[in-house]
KEVEX-840376 format. One line per field, with one value per atom (N, C-alpha, C, O): residue number from 1; residue in one letter; atom name; x, y, z. Coordinates in pm, whole numbers, plus 50000, padded with zeros to 5 digits. Each point is the difference from the previous one (the first is absolute). Example, Ala and Ser with C-alpha at 12.3 -4.5 7.8 and 13.67 -1.06 7.14 Angstrom:
<rs>
num = c(1:1:1:1:2:2:2:2)
residu = c(a:a:a:a:s:s:s:s)
atome = c(N:CA:C:O:N:CA:C:O)
east = c(51319:49911:50090:50104:49861:50082:49923:50051)
north = c(49431:50119:50120:49998:50107:50119:50109:50111)
up = c(50780:50000:50000:50066:49862:50006:50073:50017)
</rs>
This chain:
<rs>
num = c(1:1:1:1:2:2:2:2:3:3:3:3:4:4:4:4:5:5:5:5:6:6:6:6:7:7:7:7:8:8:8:8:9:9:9:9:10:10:10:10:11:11:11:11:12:12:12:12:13:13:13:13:14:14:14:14:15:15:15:15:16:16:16:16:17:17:17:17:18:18:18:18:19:19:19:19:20:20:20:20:21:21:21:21:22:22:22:22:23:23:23:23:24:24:24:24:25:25:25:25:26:26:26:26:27:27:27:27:28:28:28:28:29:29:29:29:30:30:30:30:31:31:31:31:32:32:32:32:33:33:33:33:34:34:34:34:35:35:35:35:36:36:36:36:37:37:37:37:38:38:38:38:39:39:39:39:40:40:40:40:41:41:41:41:42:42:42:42:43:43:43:43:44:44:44:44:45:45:45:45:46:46:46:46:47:47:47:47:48:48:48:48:49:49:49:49:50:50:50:50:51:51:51:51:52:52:52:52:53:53:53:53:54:54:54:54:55:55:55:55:56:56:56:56:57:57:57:57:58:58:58:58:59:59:59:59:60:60:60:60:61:61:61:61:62:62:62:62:63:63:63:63:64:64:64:64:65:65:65:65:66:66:66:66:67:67:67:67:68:68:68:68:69:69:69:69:70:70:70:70:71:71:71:71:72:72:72:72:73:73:73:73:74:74:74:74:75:75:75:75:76:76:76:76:77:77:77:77:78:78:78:78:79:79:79:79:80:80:80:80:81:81:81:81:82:82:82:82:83:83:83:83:84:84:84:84:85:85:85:85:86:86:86:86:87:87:87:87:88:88:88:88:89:89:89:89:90:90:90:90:91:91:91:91:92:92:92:92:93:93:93:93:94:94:94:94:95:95:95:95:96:96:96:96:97:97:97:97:98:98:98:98:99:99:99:99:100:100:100:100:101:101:101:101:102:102:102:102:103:103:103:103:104:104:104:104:105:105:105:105:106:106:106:106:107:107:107:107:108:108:108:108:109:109:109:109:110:110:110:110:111:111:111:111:112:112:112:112:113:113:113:113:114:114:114:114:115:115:115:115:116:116:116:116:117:117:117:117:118:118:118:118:119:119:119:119:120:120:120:120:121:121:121:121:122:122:122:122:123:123:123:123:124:124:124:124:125:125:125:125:126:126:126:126:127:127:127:127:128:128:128:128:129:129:129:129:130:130:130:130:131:131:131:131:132:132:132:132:133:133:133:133:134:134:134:134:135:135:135:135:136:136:136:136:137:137:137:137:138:138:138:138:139:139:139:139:140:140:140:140:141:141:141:141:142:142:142:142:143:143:143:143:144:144:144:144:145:145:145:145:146:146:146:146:147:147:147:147:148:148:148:148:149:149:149:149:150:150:150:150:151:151:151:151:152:152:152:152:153:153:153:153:154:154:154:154:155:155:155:155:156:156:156:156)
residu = c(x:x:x:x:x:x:x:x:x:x:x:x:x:x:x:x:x:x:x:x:x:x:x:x:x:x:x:x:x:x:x:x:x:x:x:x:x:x:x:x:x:x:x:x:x:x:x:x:x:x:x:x:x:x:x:x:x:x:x:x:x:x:x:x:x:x:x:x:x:x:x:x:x:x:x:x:x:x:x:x:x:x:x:x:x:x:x:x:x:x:x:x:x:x:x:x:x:x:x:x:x:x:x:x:x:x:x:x:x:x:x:x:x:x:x:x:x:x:x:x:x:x:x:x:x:x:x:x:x:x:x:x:x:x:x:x:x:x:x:x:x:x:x:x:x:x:x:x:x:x:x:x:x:x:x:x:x:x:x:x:x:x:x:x:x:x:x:x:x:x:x:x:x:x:x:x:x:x:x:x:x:x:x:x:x:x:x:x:x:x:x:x:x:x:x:x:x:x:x:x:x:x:x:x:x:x:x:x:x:x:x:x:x:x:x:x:x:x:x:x:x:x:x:x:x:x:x:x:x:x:x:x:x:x:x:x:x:x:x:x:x:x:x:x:x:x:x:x:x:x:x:x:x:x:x:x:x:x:x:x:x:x:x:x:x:x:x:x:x:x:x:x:x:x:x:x:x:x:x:x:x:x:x:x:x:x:x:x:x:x:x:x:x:x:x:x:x:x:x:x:x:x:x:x:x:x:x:x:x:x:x:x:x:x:x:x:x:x:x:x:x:x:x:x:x:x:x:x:x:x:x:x:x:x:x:x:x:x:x:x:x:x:x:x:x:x:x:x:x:x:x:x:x:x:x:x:x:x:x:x:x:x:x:x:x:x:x:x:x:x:x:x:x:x:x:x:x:x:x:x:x:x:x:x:x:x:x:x:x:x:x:x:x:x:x:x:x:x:x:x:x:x:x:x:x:x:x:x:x:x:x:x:x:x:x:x:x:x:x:x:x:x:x:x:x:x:x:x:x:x:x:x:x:x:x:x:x:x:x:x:x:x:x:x:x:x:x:x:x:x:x:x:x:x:x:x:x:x:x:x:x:x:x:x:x:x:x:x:x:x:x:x:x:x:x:x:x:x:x:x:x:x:x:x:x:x:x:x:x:x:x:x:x:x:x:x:x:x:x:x:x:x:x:x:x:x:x:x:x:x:x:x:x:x:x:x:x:x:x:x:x:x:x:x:x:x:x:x:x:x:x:x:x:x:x:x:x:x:x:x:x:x:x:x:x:x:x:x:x:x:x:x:x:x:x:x:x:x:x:x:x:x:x:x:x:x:x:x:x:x:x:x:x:x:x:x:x:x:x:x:x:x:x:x:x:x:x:x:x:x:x:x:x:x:x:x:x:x:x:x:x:x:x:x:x:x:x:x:x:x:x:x:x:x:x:x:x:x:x:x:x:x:x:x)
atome = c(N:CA:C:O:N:CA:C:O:N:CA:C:O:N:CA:C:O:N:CA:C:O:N:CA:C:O:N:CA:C:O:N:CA:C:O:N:CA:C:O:N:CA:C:O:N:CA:C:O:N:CA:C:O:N:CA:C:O:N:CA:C:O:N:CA:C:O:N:CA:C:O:N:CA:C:O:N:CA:C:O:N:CA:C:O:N:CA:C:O:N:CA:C:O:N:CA:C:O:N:CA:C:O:N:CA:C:O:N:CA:C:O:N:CA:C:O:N:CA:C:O:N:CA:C:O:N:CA:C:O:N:CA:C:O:N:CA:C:O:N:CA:C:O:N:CA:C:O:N:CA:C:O:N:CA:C:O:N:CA:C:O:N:CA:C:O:N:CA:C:O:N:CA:C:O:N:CA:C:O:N:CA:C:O:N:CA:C:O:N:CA:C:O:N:CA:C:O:N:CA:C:O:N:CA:C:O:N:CA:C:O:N:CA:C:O:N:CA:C:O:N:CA:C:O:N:CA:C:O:N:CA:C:O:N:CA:C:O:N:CA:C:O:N:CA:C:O:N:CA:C:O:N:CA:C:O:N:CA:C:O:N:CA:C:O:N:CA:C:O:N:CA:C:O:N:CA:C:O:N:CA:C:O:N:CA:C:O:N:CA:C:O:N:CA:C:O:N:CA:C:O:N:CA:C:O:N:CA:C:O:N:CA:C:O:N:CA:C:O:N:CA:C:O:N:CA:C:O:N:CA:C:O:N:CA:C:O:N:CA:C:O:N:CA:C:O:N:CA:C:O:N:CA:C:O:N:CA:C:O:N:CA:C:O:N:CA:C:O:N:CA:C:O:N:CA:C:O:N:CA:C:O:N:CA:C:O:N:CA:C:O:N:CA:C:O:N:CA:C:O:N:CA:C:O:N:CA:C:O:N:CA:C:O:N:CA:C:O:N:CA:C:O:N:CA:C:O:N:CA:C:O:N:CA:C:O:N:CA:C:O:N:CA:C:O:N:CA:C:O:N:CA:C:O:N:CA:C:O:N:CA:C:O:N:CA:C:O:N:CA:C:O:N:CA:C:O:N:CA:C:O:N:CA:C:O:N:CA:C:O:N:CA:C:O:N:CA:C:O:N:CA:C:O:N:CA:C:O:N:CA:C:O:N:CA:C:O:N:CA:C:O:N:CA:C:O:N:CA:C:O:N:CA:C:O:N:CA:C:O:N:CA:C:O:N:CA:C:O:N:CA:C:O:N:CA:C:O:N:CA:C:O:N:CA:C:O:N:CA:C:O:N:CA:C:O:N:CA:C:O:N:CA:C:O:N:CA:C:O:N:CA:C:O:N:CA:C:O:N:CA:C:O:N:CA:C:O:N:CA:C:O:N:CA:C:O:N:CA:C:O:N:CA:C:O:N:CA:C:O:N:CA:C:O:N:CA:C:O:N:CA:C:O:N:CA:C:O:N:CA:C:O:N:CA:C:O:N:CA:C:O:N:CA:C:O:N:CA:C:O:N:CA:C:O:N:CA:C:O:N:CA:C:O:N:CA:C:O:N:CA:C:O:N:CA:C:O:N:CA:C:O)
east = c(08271:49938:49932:49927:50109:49917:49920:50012:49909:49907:50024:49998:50023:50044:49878:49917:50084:49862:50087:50030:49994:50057:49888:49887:50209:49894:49887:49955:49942:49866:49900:49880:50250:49961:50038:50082:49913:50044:50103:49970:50193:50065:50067:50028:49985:50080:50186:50041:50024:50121:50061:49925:50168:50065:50118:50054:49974:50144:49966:49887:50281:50009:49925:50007:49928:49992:50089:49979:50146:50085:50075:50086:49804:50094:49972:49899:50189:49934:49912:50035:49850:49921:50065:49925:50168:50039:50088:50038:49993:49993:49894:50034:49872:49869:49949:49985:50002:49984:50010:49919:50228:50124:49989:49947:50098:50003:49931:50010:49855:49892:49881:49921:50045:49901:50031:49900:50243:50058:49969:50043:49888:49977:50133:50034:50021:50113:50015:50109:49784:50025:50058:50084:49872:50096:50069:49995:50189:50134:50041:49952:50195:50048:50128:50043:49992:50118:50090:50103:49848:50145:49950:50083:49810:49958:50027:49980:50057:49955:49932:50028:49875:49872:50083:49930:50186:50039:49993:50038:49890:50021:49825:49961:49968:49831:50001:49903:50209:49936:49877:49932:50060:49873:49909:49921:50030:49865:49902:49977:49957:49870:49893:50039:49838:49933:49928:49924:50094:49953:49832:50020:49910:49879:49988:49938:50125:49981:50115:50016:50115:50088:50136:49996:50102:50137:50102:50072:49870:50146:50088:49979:50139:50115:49998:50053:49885:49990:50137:49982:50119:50131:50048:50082:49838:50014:49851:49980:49929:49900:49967:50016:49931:50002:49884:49931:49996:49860:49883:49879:50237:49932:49996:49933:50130:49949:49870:49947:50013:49883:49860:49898:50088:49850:49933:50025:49864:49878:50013:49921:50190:50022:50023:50071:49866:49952:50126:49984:50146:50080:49960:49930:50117:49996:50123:50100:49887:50167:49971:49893:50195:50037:49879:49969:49983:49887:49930:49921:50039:49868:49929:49889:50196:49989:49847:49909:50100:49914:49848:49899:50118:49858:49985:49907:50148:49968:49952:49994:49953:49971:50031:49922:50195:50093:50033:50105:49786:50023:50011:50089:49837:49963:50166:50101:49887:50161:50103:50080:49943:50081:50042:50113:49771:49928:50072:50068:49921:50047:50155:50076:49975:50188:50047:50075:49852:50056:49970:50023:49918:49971:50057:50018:50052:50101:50080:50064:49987:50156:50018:50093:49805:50040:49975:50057:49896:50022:50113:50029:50054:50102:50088:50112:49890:50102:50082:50112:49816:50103:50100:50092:49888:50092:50101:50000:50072:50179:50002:49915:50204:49950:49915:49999:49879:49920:49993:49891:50239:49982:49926:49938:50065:49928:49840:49916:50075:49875:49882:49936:50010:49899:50035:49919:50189:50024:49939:49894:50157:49961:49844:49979:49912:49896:49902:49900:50168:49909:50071:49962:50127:49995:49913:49929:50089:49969:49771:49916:50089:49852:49963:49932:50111:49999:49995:49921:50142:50004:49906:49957:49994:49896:49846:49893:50149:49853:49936:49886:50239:50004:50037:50030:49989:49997:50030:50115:49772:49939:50101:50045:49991:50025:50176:50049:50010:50176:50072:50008:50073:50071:50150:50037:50030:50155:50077:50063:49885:50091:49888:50042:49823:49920:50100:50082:49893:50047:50153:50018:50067:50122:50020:50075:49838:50026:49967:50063:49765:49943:50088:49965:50145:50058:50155:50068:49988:50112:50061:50120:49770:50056:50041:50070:49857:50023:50136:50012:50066:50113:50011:49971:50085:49975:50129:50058:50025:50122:50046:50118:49765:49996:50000:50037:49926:49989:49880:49997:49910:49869:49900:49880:50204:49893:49919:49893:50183:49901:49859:49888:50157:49886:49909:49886:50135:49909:49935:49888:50192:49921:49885:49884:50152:49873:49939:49886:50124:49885:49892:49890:50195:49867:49931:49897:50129:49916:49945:49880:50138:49923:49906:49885:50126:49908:49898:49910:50148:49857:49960:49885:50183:49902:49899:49885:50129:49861:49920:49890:50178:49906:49878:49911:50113:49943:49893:49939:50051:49919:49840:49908)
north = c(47240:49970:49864:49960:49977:49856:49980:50076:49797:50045:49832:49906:50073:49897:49983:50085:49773:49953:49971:49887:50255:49979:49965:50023:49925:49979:50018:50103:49823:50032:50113:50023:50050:50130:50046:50074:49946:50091:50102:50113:49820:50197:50020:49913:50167:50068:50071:50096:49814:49952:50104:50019:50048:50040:49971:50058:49810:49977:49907:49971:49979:49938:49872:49940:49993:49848:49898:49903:50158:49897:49989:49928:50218:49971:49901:49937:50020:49915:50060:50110:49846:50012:50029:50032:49960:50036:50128:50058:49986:50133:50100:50118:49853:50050:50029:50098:49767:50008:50071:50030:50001:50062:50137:50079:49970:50121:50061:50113:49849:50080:49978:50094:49818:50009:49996:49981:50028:49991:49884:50011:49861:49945:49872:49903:50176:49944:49845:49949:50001:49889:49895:49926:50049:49912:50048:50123:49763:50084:49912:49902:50219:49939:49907:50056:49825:49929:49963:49994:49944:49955:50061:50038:49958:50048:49877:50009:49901:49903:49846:49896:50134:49903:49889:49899:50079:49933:50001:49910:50246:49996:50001:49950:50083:50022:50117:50017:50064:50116:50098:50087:49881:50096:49963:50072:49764:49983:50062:50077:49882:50054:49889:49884:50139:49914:50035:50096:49802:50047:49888:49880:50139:49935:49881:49895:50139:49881:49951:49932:50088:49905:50090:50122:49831:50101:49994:49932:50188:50018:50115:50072:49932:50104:50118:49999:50118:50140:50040:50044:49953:50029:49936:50049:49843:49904:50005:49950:50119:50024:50152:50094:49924:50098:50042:49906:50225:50080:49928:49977:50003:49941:49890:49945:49966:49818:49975:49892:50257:49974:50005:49977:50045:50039:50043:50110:49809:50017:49939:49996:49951:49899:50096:50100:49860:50098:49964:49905:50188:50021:50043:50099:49825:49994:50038:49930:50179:50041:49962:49959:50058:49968:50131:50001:50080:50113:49978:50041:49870:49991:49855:49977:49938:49804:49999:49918:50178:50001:50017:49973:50089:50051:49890:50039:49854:49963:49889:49970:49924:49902:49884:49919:50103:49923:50073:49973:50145:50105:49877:50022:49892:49918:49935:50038:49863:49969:50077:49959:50154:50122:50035:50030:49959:50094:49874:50031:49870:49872:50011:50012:49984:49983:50086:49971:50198:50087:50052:50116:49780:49985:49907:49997:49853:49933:50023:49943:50153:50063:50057:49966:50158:50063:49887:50031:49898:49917:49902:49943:50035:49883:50125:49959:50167:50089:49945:49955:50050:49952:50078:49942:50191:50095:50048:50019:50003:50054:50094:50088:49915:50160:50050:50116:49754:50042:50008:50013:49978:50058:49888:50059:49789:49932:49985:49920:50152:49925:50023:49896:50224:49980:49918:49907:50068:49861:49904:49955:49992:49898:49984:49887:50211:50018:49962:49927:50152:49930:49887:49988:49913:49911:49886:49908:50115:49939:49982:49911:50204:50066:49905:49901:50127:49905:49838:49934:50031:49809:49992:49885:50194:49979:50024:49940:50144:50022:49885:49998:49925:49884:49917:49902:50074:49897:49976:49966:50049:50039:49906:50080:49812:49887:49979:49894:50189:49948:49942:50041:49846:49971:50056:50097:49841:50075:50030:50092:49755:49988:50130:50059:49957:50097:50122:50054:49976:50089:50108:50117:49743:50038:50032:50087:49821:50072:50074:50068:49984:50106:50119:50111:49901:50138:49921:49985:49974:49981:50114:50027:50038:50078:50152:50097:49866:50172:49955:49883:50193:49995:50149:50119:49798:50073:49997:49896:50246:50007:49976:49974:50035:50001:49837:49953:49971:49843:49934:49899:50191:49968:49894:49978:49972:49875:49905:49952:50020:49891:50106:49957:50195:50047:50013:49962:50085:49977:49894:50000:49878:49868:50015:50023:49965:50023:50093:49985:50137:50077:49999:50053:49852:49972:49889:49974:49972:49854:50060:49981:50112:50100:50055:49980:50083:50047:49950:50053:49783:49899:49960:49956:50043:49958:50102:49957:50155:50090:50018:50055:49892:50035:49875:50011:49875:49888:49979:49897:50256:49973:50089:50000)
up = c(93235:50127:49988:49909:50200:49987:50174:50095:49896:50087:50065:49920:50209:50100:50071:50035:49983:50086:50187:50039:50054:50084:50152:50044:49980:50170:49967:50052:49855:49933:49957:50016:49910:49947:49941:50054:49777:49978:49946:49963:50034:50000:49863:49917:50078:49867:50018:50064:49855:50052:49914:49904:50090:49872:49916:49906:50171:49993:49864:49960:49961:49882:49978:50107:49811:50024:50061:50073:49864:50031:50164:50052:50005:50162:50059:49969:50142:50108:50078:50041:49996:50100:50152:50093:49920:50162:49944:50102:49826:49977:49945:49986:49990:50003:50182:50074:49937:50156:50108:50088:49887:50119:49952:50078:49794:49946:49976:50047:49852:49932:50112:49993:50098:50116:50080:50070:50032:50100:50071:50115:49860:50092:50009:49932:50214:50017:50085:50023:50009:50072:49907:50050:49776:49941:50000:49987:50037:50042:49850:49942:50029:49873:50116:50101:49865:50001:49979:50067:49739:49980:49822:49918:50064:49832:49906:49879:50168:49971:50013:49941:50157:50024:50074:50001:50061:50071:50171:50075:49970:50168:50015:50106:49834:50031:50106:50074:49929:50082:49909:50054:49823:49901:49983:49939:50115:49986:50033:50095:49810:49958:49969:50002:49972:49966:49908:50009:49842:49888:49982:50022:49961:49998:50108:49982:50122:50127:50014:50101:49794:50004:50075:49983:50085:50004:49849:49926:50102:49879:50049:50097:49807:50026:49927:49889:50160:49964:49934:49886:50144:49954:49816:49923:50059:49863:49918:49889:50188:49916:49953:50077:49768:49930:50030:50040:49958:50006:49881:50002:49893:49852:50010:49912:50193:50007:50097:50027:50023:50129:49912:50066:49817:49937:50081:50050:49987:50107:50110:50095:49892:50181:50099:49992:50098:50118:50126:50078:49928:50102:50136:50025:50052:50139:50060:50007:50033:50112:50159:50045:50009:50158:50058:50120:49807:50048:49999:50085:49812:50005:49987:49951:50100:50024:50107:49993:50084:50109:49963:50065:49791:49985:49867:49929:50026:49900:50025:50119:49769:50021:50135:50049:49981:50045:50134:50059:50005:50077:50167:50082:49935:50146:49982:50059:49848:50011:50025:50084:49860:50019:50139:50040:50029:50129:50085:50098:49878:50118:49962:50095:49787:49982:50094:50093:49864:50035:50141:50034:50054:50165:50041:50122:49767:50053:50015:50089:49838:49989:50099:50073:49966:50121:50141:50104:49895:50152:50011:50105:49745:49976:50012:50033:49957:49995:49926:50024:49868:49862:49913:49942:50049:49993:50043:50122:49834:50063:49919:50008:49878:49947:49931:49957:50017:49900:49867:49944:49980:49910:49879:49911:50079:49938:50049:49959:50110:50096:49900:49985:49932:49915:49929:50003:49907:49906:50080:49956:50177:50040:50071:50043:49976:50047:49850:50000:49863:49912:49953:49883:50146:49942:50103:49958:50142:50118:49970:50005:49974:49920:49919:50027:49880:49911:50007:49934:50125:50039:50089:50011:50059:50110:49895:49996:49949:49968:49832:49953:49997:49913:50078:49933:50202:50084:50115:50027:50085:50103:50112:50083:49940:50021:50008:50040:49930:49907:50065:50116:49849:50114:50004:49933:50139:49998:49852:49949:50010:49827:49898:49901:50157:49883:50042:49926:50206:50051:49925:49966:50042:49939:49883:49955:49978:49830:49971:49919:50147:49932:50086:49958:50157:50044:49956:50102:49797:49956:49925:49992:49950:49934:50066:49969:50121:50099:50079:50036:49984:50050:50136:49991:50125:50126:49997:49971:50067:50041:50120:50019:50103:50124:50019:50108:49798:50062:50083:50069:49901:50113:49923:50016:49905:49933:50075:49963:50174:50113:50046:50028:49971:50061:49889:50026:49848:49891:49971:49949:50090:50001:50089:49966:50127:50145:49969:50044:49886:50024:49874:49992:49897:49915:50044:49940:50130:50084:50074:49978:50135:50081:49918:50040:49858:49888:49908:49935:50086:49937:50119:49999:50132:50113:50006:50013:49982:50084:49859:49996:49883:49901:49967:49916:50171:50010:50110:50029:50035:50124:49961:50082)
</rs>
Protein backbone atom coordinates (compact mmCIF):
# COMPACT_ATOMS: atom_id res chain seq x y z
CA UNK A 1 0.00 0.00 0.00
CA UNK A 2 1.32 3.37 -0.83
CA UNK A 3 -0.10 6.68 0.08
CA UNK A 4 -0.82 9.63 -2.87
CA UNK A 5 -1.01 13.30 -2.15
CA UNK A 6 -4.53 13.56 -4.25
CA UNK A 7 -6.71 16.67 -4.76
CA UNK A 8 -4.94 17.77 -1.33
CA UNK A 9 -5.38 14.83 0.67
CA UNK A 10 -4.27 12.11 1.48
CA UNK A 11 -5.20 8.46 -0.08
CA UNK A 12 -3.96 5.09 0.15
CA UNK A 13 -3.54 3.48 -3.24
CA UNK A 14 -3.01 -0.23 -3.47
CA UNK A 15 -1.87 -0.61 -6.69
CA UNK A 16 2.00 -1.63 -7.81
CA UNK A 17 4.69 1.12 -7.88
CA UNK A 18 5.24 0.64 -11.12
CA UNK A 19 1.50 1.49 -12.30
CA UNK A 20 0.54 4.44 -14.12
CA UNK A 21 -1.32 6.84 -12.27
CA UNK A 22 -4.34 7.00 -14.66
CA UNK A 23 -4.90 3.57 -13.77
CA UNK A 24 -4.93 4.16 -10.22
CA UNK A 25 -7.19 6.99 -11.04
CA UNK A 26 -9.83 5.36 -13.28
CA UNK A 27 -9.75 1.93 -11.52
CA UNK A 28 -8.73 1.96 -7.85
CA UNK A 29 -10.69 5.59 -7.15
CA UNK A 30 -13.01 5.76 -9.96
CA UNK A 31 -12.38 9.14 -10.69
CA UNK A 32 -13.22 9.07 -14.22
CA UNK A 33 -12.91 12.52 -15.64
CA UNK A 34 -9.01 11.80 -16.56
CA UNK A 35 -9.72 9.91 -19.93
CA UNK A 36 -7.10 7.31 -21.11
CA UNK A 37 -6.18 8.13 -25.00
CA UNK A 38 -3.46 6.93 -26.49
CA UNK A 39 -1.08 5.50 -23.26
CA UNK A 40 1.34 7.13 -24.57
CA UNK A 41 1.57 10.88 -23.51
CA UNK A 42 1.00 11.98 -27.03
CA UNK A 43 -3.00 13.15 -27.02
CA UNK A 44 -3.15 14.94 -23.24
CA UNK A 45 -6.53 13.49 -22.82
CA UNK A 46 -4.88 12.24 -18.98
CA UNK A 47 -3.76 15.32 -17.71
CA UNK A 48 -3.30 15.88 -14.59
CA UNK A 49 -1.50 18.23 -12.60
CA UNK A 50 1.50 17.16 -10.77
CA UNK A 51 2.78 20.00 -8.35
CA UNK A 52 1.19 22.89 -10.56
CA UNK A 53 2.57 21.49 -13.66
CA UNK A 54 0.48 19.23 -16.57
CA UNK A 55 1.67 16.10 -16.85
CA UNK A 56 0.50 12.75 -18.48
CA UNK A 57 -1.17 10.30 -15.99
CA UNK A 58 -0.95 7.44 -18.55
CA UNK A 59 3.37 7.69 -18.58
CA UNK A 60 3.58 8.43 -15.01
CA UNK A 61 4.26 5.71 -12.28
CA UNK A 62 2.57 5.94 -8.48
CA UNK A 63 6.48 5.49 -7.45
CA UNK A 64 7.70 8.64 -9.60
CA UNK A 65 4.93 10.90 -7.58
CA UNK A 66 6.77 10.77 -3.91
CA UNK A 67 5.11 13.64 -2.16
CA UNK A 68 4.07 15.69 -5.19
CA UNK A 69 0.69 16.64 -4.70
CA UNK A 70 -1.72 15.45 -7.88
CA UNK A 71 -4.36 17.44 -9.15
CA UNK A 72 -7.23 15.71 -11.27
CA UNK A 73 -9.96 17.39 -13.44
CA UNK A 74 -12.06 16.86 -9.71
CA UNK A 75 -10.53 18.51 -7.91
CA UNK A 76 -8.56 21.69 -10.04
CA UNK A 77 -11.47 23.73 -8.57
CA UNK A 78 -10.58 23.37 -5.06
CA UNK A 79 -6.85 23.68 -5.42
CA UNK A 80 -4.45 26.21 -5.54
CA UNK A 81 -5.21 27.11 -8.97
CA UNK A 82 -9.17 26.73 -8.03
CA UNK A 83 -10.15 30.89 -9.49
CA UNK A 84 -8.25 30.02 -12.71
CA UNK A 85 -10.00 26.72 -13.02
CA UNK A 86 -13.41 28.36 -12.28
CA UNK A 87 -12.84 31.08 -15.32
CA UNK A 88 -11.42 28.15 -18.15
CA UNK A 89 -14.11 26.08 -17.13
CA UNK A 90 -16.91 29.13 -17.63
CA UNK A 91 -15.02 29.92 -20.88
CA UNK A 92 -15.55 26.78 -22.26
CA UNK A 93 -19.07 26.65 -21.59
CA UNK A 94 -19.89 30.18 -23.25
CA UNK A 95 -17.24 29.37 -26.33
CA UNK A 96 -19.22 26.00 -26.41
CA UNK A 97 -16.06 24.48 -26.83
CA UNK A 98 -17.02 20.95 -26.59
CA UNK A 99 -18.30 18.52 -29.18
CA UNK A 100 -17.78 15.16 -27.88
CA UNK A 101 -15.93 16.00 -25.04
CA UNK A 102 -13.84 13.57 -24.77
CA UNK A 103 -10.32 15.64 -24.47
CA UNK A 104 -11.91 18.42 -22.72
CA UNK A 105 -10.39 17.73 -19.07
CA UNK A 106 -6.92 17.24 -20.80
CA UNK A 107 -7.51 20.46 -22.29
CA UNK A 108 -9.16 22.46 -19.14
CA UNK A 109 -5.92 21.45 -17.13
CA UNK A 110 -3.57 22.28 -19.54
CA UNK A 111 -5.30 25.45 -20.35
CA UNK A 112 -5.11 25.71 -16.10
CA UNK A 113 -2.02 25.48 -16.08
CA UNK A 114 -0.65 28.31 -18.65
CA UNK A 115 -3.08 30.63 -17.16
CA UNK A 116 -2.23 30.20 -13.82
CA UNK A 117 2.02 30.43 -14.83
CA UNK A 118 0.82 33.04 -17.12
CA UNK A 119 -2.02 35.25 -16.77
CA UNK A 120 -1.50 37.29 -20.02
CA UNK A 121 -0.69 34.43 -23.08
CA UNK A 122 -0.74 35.28 -26.30
CA UNK A 123 -1.80 33.18 -29.35
CA UNK A 124 1.92 31.68 -29.83
CA UNK A 125 1.88 30.99 -25.50
CA UNK A 126 -1.38 29.81 -26.12
CA UNK A 127 -0.43 27.18 -28.74
CA UNK A 128 2.39 25.58 -27.27
CA UNK A 129 1.34 25.27 -23.93
CA UNK A 130 -2.25 23.26 -25.62
CA UNK A 131 0.04 21.52 -28.38
CA UNK A 132 0.17 18.75 -26.69
CA UNK A 133 -3.56 18.10 -26.10
CA UNK A 134 -4.98 16.90 -29.18
CA UNK A 135 -8.88 17.59 -30.06
CA UNK A 136 -10.40 15.17 -32.44
CA UNK A 137 -13.29 17.49 -32.98
CA UNK A 138 -10.87 20.37 -34.31
CA UNK A 139 -12.13 23.11 -31.96
CA UNK A 140 -8.66 24.58 -31.51
CA UNK A 141 -9.95 28.33 -32.66
CA UNK A 142 -12.55 27.92 -29.85
CA UNK A 143 -9.92 26.82 -27.28
CA UNK A 144 -7.91 29.68 -28.39
CA UNK A 145 -10.69 32.23 -27.53
CA UNK A 146 -11.72 30.76 -24.59
CA UNK A 147 -8.36 30.86 -22.86
CA UNK A 148 -8.15 34.63 -23.79
CA UNK A 149 -11.79 34.86 -22.50
CA UNK A 150 -10.30 33.22 -19.39
CA UNK A 151 -7.35 35.71 -18.83
CA UNK A 152 -9.82 38.45 -19.72
CA UNK A 153 -12.23 38.02 -16.70
CA UNK A 154 -9.28 36.81 -14.73
CA UNK A 155 -7.74 40.35 -15.19
CA UNK A 156 -10.74 42.18 -13.95
Amino acid sequence: MQTINLNGKPVAVQAEPETPLLWVLRGELQLNGTKYGCGMALCGACTVHIDGQPTRSCVTTIEALGNRAVTTIEGVAQGAAGRVAAAVQAAWIARDVAQCGYCQSGQVMAATALLAANPQPSDTDIDQAMSGNVCRCGTYPRIRAAVHDAAKSLSV
